[in-house]
C-alpha positions in Angstrom: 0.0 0.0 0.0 1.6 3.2 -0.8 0.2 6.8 0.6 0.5 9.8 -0.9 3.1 12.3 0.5 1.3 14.7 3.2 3.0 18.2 3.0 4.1 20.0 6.5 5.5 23.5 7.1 8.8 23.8 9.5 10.7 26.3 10.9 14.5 26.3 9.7 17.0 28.6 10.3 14.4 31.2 11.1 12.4 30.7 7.5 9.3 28.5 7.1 9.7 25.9 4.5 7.3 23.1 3.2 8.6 19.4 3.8 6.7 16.8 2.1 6.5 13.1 3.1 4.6 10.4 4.1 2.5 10.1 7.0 4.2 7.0 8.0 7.3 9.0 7.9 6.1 12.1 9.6 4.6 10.0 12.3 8.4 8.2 12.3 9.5 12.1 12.4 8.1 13.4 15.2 8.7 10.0 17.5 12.6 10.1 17.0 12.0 14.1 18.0 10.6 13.2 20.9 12.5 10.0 21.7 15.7 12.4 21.2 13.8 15.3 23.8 14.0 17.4 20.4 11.7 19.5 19.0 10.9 18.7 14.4 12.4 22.4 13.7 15.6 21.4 16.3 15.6 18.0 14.6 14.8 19.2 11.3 18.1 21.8 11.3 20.5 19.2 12.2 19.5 16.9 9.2 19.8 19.9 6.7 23.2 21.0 8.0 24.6 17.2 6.9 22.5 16.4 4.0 24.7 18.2 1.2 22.8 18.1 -2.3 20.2 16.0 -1.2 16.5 17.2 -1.1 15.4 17.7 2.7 12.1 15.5 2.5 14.8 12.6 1.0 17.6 13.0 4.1 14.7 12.8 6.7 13.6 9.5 4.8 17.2 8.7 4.7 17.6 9.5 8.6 14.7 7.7 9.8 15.7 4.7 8.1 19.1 4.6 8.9 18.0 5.4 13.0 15.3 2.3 12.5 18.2 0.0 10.7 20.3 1.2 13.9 17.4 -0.3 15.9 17.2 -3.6 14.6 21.2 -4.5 14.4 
């Protein structure tokens, strides 16, 4: 089953910017943010300063998968 990507407005560096993914990767999102005792903008910053040319909706795919891989090793 795939779901359509859902499209969310964050703070980042003091601009708002849209951010579209998922549901089942928002909801993925905001329970690392929390399971970290981060806020999504907080959360959000720190995966656009490392992502280099990659899109910000694709490193936040990339991070949650990578943190749920981490999980399961």
């Amino acid at each position: 089953m795939t779901t359509r990507p859902v499209k969310h407005s964050v703070t980042l560096h003091g601009h708002r910017t849209s951010i579209s993914l998922e549901p089942e990767f928002w909801d993925a999102f905001r329970a690392a943010a929390k399971e970290d005792g981060k806020g999504l903008n907080e959360l959000t910053a720190e995966i656009d300063e490392t992502r280099g040319d990659v899109g910000l909706g694709s490193a936040i795919r990339v991070y949650i998968l990578t943190r749920l891989q981490a999980k399961l090793a």
